[in-house]
N, C-alpha and C positions, 0 to 999 in steps of 0.2 A: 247582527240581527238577534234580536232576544231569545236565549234558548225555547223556553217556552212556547214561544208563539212555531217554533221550528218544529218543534216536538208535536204540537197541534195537529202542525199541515202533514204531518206522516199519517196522522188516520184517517186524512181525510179521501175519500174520492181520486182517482189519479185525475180525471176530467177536470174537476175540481180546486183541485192545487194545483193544477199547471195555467188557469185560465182566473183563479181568483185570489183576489189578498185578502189574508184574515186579518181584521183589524180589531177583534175584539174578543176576547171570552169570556165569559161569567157564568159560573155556580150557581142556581135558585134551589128552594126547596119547596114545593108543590105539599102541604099535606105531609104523607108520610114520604113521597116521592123525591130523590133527587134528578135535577137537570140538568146538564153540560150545556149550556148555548155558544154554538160560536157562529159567528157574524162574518158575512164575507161580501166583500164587493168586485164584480168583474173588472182587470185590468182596464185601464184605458185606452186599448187597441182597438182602432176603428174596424167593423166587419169587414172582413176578407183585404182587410189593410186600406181602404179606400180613402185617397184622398181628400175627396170633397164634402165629408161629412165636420159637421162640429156637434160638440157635445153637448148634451143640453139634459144633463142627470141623471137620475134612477125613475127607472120602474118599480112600480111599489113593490115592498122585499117577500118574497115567497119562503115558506117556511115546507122542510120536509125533515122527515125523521131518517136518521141513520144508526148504525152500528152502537149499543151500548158498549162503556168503559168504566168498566171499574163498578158496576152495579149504578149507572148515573144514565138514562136516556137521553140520546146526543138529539140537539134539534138545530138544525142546521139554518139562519136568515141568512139568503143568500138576496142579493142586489143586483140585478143586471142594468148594465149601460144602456140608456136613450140616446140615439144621435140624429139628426137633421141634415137633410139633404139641403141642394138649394131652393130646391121647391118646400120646404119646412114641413116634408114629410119623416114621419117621427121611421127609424130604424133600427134597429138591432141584429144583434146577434143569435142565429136561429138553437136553442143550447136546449137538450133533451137531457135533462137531469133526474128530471121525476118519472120514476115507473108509469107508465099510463094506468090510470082508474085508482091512482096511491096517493099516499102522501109522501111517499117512502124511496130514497136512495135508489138507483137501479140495481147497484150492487145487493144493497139490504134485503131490498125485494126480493133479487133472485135468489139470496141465500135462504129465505123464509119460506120461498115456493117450495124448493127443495127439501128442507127441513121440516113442512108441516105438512106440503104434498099439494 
């Protein structure tokens, strides 16, 4: 595995890196602002392992903020799995990532509650 991409998934989310592959990062520069993006797509394990689903793509990629490194704000596209019953009802994976009323990491959030009060 590419160092890099290993080193990636260490800051990422435990949730996170146990449940998605990062398959991309890139560097942007906003203005005066630097950004970290890293891109992630959910494994392709059916919910709660079910056999009768087939795959049928992504849900369009939700974007939330996490932990700065390095003076660069991380933004996290993350991808989750569409899959199909027999009935061609669309399923997923039920995944709480985003703090409620955030854009923001559960972790981040909670360390920001704490930190700003």
């Amino acid at each position: 595995m590419n160092p890099y991409i290993t080193l990636a998934k260490l800051m990422l989310p435990e949730e996170i890196s146990e449940s998605f592959d990062l398959v991309k990062v890139e560097e942007k520069k906003e203005g005066s602002e630097k950004l970290l993006h890293l891109y992630l797509d959910e494994f392709e394990i059916p919910p709660d392992h079910r056999t009768d689903l087939r795959p049928n793509g992504f849900y369009p990629e939700a974007l939330m903020s996490d932990f700065p490194v390095r003076g660069r704000e991380v933004v996290l596209h993350v991808r989750r799995r569409r899959w199909l019953d027999q009935n061609r009802e669309s399923v997923s994976t039920d995944w709480r990532l985003i703090c409620k009323g955030t854009r923001y990491s559960k972790e981040f959030a909670a360390f920001l509650k704490e930190f700003v009060g």
